[in-house]
C-alpha positions in Angstrom: 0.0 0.0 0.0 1.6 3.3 -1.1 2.0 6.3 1.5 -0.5 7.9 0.1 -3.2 5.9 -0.1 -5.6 5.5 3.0 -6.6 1.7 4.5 -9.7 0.4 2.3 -9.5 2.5 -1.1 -9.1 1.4 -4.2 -10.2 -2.1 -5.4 -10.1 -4.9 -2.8 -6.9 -7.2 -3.4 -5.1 -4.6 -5.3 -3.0 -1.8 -3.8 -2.3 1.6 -4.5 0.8 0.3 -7.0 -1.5 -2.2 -8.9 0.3 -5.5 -6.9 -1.9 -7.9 -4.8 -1.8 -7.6 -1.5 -0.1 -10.7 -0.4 2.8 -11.8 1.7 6.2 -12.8 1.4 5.2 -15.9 0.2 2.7 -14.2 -2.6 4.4 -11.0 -3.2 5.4 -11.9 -6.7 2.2 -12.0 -7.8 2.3 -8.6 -8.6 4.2 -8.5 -12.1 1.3 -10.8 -13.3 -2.1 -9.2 -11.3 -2.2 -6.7 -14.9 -2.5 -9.1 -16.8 -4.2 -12.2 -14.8 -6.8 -10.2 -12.7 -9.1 -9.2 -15.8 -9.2 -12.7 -17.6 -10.1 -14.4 -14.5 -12.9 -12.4 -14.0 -14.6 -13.5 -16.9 -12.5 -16.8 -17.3 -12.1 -18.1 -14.0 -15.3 -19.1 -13.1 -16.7 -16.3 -11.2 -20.4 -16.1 -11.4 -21.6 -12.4 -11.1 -24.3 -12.1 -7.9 -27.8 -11.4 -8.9 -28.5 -7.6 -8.7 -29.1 -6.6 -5.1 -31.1 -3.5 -3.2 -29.9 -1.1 -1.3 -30.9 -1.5 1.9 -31.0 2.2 2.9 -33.0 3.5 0.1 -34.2 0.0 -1.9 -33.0 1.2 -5.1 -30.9 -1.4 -7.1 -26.9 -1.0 -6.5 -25.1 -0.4 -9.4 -22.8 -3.6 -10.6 -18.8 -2.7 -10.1 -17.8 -3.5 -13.7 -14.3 -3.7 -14.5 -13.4 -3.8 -10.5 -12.8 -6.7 -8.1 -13.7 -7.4 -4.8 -16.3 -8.0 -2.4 -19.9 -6.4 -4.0 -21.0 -3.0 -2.9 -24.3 -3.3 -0.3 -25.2 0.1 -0.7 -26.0 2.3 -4.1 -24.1 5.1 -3.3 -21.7 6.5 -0.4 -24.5 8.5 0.7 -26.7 5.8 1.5 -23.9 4.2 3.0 -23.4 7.4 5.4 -27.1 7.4 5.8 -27.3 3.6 6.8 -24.3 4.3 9.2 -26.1 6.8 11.1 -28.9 5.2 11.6 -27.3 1.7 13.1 -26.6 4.1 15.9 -29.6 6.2 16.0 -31.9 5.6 19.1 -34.1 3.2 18.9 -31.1 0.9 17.0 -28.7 1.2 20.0 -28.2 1.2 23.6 -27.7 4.3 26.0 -25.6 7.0 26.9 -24.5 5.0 30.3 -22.6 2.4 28.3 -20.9 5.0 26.2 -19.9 6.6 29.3 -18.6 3.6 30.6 -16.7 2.8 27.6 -14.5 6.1 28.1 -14.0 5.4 31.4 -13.0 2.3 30.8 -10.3 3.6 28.2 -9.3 6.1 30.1 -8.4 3.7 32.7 -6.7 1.5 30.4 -4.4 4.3 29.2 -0.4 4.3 29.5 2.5 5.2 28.1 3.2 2.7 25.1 5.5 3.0 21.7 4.1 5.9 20.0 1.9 4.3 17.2 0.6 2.0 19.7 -0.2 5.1 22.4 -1.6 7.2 19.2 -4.1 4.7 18.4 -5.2 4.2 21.8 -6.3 7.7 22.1 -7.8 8.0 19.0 -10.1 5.7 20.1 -10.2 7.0 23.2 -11.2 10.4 21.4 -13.5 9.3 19.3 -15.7 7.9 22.2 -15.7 11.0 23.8 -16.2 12.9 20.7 -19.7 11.3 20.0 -20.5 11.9 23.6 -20.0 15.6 23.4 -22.3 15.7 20.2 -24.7 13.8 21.9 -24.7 16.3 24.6 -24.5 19.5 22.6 -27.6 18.0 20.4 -29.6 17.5 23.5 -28.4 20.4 24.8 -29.3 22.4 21.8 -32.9 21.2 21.0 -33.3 21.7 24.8 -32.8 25.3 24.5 -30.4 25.5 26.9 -27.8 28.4 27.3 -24.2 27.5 25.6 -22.7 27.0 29.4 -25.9 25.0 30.8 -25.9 21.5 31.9 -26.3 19.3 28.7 -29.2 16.6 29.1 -29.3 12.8 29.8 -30.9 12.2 27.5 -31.1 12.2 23.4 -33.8 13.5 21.7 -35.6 11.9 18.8 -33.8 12.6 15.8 -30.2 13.0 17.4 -27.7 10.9 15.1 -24.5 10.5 16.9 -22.7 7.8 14.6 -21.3 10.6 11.6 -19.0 12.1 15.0 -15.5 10.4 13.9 -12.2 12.1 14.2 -10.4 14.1 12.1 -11.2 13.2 8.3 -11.6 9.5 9.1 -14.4 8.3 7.5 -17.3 6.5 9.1 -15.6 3.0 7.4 -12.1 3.6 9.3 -13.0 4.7 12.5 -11.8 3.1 15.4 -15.1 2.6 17.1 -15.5 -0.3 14.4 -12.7 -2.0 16.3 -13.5 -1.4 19.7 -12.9 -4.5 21.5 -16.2 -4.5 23.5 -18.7 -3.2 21.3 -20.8 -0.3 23.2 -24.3 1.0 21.9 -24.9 4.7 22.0 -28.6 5.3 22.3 -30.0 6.7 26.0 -33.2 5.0 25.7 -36.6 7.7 26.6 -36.8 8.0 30.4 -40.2 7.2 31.0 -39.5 3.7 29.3 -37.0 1.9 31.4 -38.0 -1.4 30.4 -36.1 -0.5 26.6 -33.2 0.5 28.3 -33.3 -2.9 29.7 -34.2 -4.6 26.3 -31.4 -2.4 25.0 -28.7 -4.1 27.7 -30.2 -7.5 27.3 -30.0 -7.4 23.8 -26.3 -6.3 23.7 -25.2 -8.8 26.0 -25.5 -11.7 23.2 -23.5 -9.1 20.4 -20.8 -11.2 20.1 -22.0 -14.6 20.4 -24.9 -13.0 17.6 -21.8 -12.0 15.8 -19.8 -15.1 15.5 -22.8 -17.2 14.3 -23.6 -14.7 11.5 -19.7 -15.2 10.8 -20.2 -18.8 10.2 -23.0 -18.5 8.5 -21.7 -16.0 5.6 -17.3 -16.9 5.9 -17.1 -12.8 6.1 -15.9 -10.9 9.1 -17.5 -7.6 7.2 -20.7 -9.1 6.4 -21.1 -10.6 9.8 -20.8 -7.1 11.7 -23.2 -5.6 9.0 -25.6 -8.7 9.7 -25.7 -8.6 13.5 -26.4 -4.6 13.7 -29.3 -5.7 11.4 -30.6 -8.3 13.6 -30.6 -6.0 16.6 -32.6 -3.7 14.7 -35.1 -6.3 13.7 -35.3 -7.4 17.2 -35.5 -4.0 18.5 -38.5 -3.1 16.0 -40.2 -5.9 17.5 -39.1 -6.1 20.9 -42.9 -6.4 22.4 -43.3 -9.8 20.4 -40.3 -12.1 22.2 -41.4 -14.6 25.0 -39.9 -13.4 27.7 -36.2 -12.7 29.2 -35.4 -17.3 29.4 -36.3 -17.1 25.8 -34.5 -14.1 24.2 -31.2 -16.0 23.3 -33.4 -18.3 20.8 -35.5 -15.4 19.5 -32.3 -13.1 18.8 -30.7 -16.3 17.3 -34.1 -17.1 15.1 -33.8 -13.1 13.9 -30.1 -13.4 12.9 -30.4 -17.1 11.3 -33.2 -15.5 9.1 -31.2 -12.6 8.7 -28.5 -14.6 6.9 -30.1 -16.6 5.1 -31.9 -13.6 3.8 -28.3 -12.5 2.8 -27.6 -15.5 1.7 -30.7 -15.8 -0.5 -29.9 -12.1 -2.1 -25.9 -12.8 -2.3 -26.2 -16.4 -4.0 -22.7 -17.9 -4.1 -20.8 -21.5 -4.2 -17.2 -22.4 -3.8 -15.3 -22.9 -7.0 -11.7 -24.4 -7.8 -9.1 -22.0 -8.5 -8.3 -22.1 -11.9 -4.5 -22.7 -13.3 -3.1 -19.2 -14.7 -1.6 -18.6 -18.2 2.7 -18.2 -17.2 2.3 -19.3 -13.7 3.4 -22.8 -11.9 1.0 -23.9 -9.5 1.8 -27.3 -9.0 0.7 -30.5 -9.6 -1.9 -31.3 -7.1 -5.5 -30.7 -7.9 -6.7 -26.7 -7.7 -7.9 -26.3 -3.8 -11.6 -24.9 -3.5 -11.7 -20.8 -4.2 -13.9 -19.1 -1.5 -13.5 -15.7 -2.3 -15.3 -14.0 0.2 -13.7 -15.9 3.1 -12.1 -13.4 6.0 -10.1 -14.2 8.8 -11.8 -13.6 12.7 -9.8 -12.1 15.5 -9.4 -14.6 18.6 -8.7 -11.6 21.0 -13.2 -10.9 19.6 -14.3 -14.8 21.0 -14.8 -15.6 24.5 -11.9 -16.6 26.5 -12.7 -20.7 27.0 -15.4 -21.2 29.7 -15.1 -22.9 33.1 -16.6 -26.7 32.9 -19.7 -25.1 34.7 -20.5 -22.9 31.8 -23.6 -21.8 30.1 -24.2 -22.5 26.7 -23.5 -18.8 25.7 -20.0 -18.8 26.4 -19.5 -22.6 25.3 -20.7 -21.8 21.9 -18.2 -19.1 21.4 -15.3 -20.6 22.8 -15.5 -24.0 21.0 -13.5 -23.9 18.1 -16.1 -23.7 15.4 -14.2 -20.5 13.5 -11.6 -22.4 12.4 -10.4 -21.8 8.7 -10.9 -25.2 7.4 -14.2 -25.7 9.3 -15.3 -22.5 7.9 -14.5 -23.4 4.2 -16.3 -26.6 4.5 -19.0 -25.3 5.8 -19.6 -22.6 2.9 -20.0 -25.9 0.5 -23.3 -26.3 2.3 -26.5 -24.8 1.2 -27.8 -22.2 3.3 -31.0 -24.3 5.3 -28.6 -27.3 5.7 -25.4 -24.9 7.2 -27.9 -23.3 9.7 -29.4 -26.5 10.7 -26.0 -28.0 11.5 -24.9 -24.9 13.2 -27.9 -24.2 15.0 -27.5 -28.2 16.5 -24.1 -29.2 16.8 -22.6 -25.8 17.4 -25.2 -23.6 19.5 -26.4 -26.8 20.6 -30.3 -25.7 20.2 -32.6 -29.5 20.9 -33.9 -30.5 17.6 -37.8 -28.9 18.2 -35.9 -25.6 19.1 -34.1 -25.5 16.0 -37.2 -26.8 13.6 -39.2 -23.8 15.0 -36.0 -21.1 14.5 -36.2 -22.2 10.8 -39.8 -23.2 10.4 -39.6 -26.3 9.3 -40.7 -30.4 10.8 -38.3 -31.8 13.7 -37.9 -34.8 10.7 -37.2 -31.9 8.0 -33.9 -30.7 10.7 -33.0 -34.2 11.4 -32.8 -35.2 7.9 -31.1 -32.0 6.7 -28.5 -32.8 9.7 -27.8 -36.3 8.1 -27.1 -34.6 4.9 -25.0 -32.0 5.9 -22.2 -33.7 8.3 -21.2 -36.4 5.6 -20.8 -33.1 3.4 -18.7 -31.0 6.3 -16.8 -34.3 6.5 -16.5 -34.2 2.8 -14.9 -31.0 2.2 -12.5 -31.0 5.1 -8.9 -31.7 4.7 -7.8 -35.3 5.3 -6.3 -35.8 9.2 -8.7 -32.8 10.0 -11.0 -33.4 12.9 -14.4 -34.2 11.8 -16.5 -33.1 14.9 -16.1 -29.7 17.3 -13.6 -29.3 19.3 -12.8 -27.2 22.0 -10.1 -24.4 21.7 -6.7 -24.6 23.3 -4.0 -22.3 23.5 -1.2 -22.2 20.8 1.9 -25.3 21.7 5.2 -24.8 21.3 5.6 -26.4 18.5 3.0 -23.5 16.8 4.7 -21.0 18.6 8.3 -22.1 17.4 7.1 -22.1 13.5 5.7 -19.2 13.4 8.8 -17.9 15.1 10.7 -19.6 12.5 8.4 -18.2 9.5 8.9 -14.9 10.5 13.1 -15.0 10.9 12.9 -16.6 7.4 10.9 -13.9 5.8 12.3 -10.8 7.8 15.7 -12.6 6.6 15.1 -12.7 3.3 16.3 -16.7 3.7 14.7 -19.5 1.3 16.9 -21.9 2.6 15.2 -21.8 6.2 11.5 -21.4 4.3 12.2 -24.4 2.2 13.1 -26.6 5.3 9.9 -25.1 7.2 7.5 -25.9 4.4 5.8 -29.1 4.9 6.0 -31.0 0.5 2.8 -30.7 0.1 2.1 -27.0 1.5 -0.6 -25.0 0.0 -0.6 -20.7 -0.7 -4.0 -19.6 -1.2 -4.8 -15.6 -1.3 -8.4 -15.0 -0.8 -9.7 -13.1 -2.8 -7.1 -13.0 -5.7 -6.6 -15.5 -8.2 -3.3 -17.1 -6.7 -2.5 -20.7 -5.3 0.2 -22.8 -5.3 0.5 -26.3 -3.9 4.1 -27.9 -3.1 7.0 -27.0 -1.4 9.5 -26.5 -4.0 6.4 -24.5 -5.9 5.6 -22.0 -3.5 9.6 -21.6 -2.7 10.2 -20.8 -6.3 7.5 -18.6 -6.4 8.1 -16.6 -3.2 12.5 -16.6 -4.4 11.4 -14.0 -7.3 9.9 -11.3 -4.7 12.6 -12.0 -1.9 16.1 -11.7 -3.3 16.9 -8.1 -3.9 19.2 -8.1 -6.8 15.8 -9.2 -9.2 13.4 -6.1 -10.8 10.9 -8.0 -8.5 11.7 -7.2 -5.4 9.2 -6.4 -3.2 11.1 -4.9 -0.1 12.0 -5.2 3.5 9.6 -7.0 5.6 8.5 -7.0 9.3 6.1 -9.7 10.9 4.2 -8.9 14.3 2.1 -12.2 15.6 -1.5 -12.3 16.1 -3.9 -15.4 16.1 -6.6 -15.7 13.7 -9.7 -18.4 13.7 -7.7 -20.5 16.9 -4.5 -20.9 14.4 -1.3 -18.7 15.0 -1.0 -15.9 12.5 1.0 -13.0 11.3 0.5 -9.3 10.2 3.3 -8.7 7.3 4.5 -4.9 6.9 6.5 -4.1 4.3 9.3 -1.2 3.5 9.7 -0.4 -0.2 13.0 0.4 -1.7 13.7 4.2 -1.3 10.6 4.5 1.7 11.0 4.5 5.6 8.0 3.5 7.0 6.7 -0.3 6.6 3.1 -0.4 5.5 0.3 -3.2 6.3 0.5 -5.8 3.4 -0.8 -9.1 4.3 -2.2 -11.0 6.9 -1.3 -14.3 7.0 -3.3 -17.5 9.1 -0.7 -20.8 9.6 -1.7 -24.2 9.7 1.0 -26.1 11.4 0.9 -29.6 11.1 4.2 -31.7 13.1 6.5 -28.8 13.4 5.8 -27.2 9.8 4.1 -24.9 7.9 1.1 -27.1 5.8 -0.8 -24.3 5.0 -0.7 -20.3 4.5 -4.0 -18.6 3.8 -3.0 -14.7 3.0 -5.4 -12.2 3.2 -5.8 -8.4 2.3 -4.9 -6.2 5.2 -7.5 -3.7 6.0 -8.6 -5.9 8.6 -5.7 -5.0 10.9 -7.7 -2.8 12.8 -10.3 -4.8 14.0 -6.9 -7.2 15.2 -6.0 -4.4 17.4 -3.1 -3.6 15.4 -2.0 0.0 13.1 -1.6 0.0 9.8 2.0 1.1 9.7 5.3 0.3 12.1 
């Protein structure tokens, strides 16, 4: 990414310089991504989505021709901003309490730190109490109050806090998208204390509401924009839900039905990457192409529950956002993926699930016996076929990544060759480039690395992270002739006896929301 271009312009999966954003193992895919990018996107398979509505304004969104990436869900970026606002307009979040909690809480977490690391922390830090002082000033100002009287509680109808960001961020960037315990800004009316409650109640499942929306769609972006939409479905209709024991099923019938609402407008199947004119992937078979796939921050689950648990935090915690469960489970059609979710993951009895998804007890049972042969199916071979619980990275993770990142940082193919398992695979979601095999991927990576060849990509720096229960790490790069290393990759490892058996690369304008900057 080029200094002067801001995280999240220009075309997913291309930088500012025209190069895909991938990893030291995938940077020389650049030379090619000119000339590759447009015939795959006719050629390779890709079949366009049906035209969609904006949800803001129900107009039809314009199709991106000629550009790549993820499809636009609004028509324009005023609808966007529009659509922004009102996720955190009253009556579509929570209260002015929690907001002041979350700046006291930041506050509190505040100290000196290494200065990109202390900057970001009080931008955040800012930003929180920048839409609290709109807030105020709003209410302040519809109250007719002087300009040195004492701001209200409260928030009138028609305040719109969420366009306060700092500076010239934009909505998209701002850090409040990446606070690590989402907060809700609406003060709910005063004489109507039961919403407030609602409002708490409601935000108290966000996350777990959040991670089944992510396995339902593969996409950390679509599963934040899924679960602001369920809460305001179930805040619309708050005076229809049985009762506080049965809210967690009722949220979880809204946001099922949400996605597969998505799902239903966004109709898409896996494909197999498709073998590129010039390029040597390997012998072995093309792995399956899920292009929307994004990796999910293990510092967002739940830490792992006592024994004693509820089924909340088990449902979080058990390691059901793993990569290669997440693929699999994208090869299965929508009613079948929620019905296996819904049972063996949320662990919802059979009648609970048929009435989430309105179908017979013997309809869910028989849509359960078709989808875990399939999961089985489509995972890789020595993969665990059933859930697991998640357990903290082993040494022998923690060594090769370690290792990976010396190699790389080092510029040495000698040590990446010996930490390759032969039959490693390089995938880079959502760009067209795989290789499978050692030697492959080392002759691929060897034409970015070594700087006396026109393709060198530059100096790189590795910071570790974990990503979907698997070790991870965020790649920076330093052109030639520049100071500063910028946010290039992010990379998820599968390690399998020692070695590296799988690297999964994606884009890096998820950084943020992995508590880490976009520059070192």
């Amino acid at each position: 990414m080029s200094s002067s271009c801001r995280p999240g312009c220009g075309p997913r999966g291309v930088n500012a310089g025209g190069n895909p954003t991938s990893g030291p193992v995938s940077a020389g895919a650049g030379r090619i991504a000119s000339r590759t990018d447009r015939v795959t996107q006719t050629r390779g398979g890709t079949v366009s989505a049906p035209a969609a509505t904006c949800p803001a304004c129900a107009g039809p969104v314009p199709a991106r021709a000629g550009r790549r990436g993820r499809t636009s869900v609004y028509c324009s970026a005023a609808c966007r901003q529009r659509a922004y606002r009102e996720r955190l307009a009253p009556g579509a979040a929570g209260s002015v309490r929690e907001l002041i909690s979350d700046v006291a809480e930041r506050a509190g977490r505040l100290k000196p730190r290494p200065p990109e690391a202390f900057y970001a922390d009080v931008t955040e830090l800012s930003s929180s109490v920048g839409r609290l002082r709109r807030i105020a000033r709003t209410a302040r100002d519809a109250a007719g109050a002087p300009e040195d009287g004492t701001p209200e509680n409260g928030t009138p109808e028609g305040v719109t806090p969420g366009n306060v960001t700092p500076g010239n961020v934009t909505p998209e960037e701002a850090p409040e998208n990446v606070t690590p315990r989402p907060v809700t800004h609406q003060e709910p009316d005063a004489a109507a204390p039961d919403d407030a409650d609602f409002a708490a109640l409601m935000e108290a499942y966000r996350r777990e509401l959040q991670v089944h929306c992510y396995r339902m769609t593969g996409s950390y972006d679509e599963s934040e924009d899924l679960v602001q939409e369920t809460f305001l479905k179930a805040w619309r209709g708050r005076e229809t839900y049985e009762g506080r024991a049965a809210v967690r099923a009722w949220l979880y019938r809204i946001a099922t039905n949400t996605c597969l609402d998505h799902l239903r407008r966004h109709s898409r199947t896996p494909a197999r990457y498709e073998r590129l004119p010039g390029m040597a992937h390997g012998d072995a078979e093309p792995p399956a192409r899920i292009t929307w796939l994004q990796p999910y921050p293990d510092d967002l689950l739940a830490d792992v529950p006592a024994a004693d648990a509820g089924p909340e935090a088990q449902a979080v915690a058990r390691e059901t956002v793993d990569l290669v469960f997440l693929a699999a489970l994208q090869h299965l059609p929508p009613r079948q993926r929620a019905a296996l979710v819904l049972r063996d993951v949320v662990g919802l009895p059979a009648a609970e699930t048929a009435r989430l998804l309105d179908l017979s007890t013997a309809a869910v049972n028989s849509a359960l016996q078709r989808a875990r042969p399939a999961l089985r199916a489509h995972l890789p071979a020595g993969e665990r076929a059933e859930w697991a619980p998640r357990t903290p990275p082993t040494p022998e993770e923690l060594a090769a990544v370690d290792r990976y990142r010396e190699a790389a940082e080092r510029l040495d193919m000698a040590a990446m060759t010996a930490l390759l398992t032969a039959d490693a695979t390089l995938t880079m979601p959502p760009n067209p480039f795989w290789f499978v095999g050692r030697q492959t991927i080392v002759d691929f990576v060897s034409q970015s690395l070594d700087p006396a060849l026109p393709g060198f990509f530059g100096d790189w720096r590795h910071v570790p992270t974990r990503a979907n229960g698997r070790p991870a790490v965020a790649g920076y790069v330093r052109r030639p002739g520049t100071t500063v290393y910028r946010a290039q990759t992010l990379e998820v490892l599968r390690v399998a006896g020692g070695r590296i058996a799988e690297i999964t690369t994606f884009e890096p304008h998820l950084l943020p929301a992995f508590g880490l900057p976009m520059t070192l």
